[in-house]
C-alpha positions in Angstrom: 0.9 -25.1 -11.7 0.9 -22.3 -9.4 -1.3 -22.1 -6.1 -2.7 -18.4 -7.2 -4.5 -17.7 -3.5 -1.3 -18.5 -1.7 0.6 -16.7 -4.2 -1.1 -13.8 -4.2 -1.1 -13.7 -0.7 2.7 -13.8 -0.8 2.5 -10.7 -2.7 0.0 -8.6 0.1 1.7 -10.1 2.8 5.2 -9.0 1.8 4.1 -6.0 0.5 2.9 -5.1 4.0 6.5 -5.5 5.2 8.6 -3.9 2.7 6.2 -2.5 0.0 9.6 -0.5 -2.0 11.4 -4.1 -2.4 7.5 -5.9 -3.8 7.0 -2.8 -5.7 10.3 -2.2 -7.4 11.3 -6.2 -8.3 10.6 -7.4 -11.5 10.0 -10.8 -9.8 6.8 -9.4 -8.5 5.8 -8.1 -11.9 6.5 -12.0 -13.2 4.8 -13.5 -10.5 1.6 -11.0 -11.0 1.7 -12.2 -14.9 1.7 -16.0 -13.9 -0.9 -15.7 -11.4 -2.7 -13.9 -14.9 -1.8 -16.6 -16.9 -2.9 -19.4 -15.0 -6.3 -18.2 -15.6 -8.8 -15.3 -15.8 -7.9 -12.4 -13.1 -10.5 -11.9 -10.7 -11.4 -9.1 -9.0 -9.4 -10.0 -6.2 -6.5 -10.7 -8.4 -7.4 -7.0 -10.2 -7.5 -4.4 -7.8 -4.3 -5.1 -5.5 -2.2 -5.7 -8.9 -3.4 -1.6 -9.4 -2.4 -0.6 -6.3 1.3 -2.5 -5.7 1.6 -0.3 -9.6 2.0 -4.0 -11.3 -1.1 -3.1 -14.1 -0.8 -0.3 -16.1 
């Protein structure tokens, strides 16, 4: 199962660094949908998915 607070984390954290390489990997976009899967998305979870462009 998948630690969704330090996983998400991962995600703002290294898209402070190098937002082009979090933004453009499709291994963002599958980590964003297994943090979703493992249970509802929160808020939280909601509105940096919008603005790294992983939600439609």
């Amino acid at each position: 199962m998948i630690d969704t607070a330090r996983a998400w984390q991962a995600l703002l954290d290294a898209d402070s660094t190098a937002p082009a390489e979090v933004r453009n990997r499709p291994v963002a976009r599958t980590l964003l949908i297994e943090i979703i899967r493992s249970g509802p998305a929160a808020a939280d979870v909601a509105r940096p998915a919008i603005t790294l462009g992983l939600t439609r």
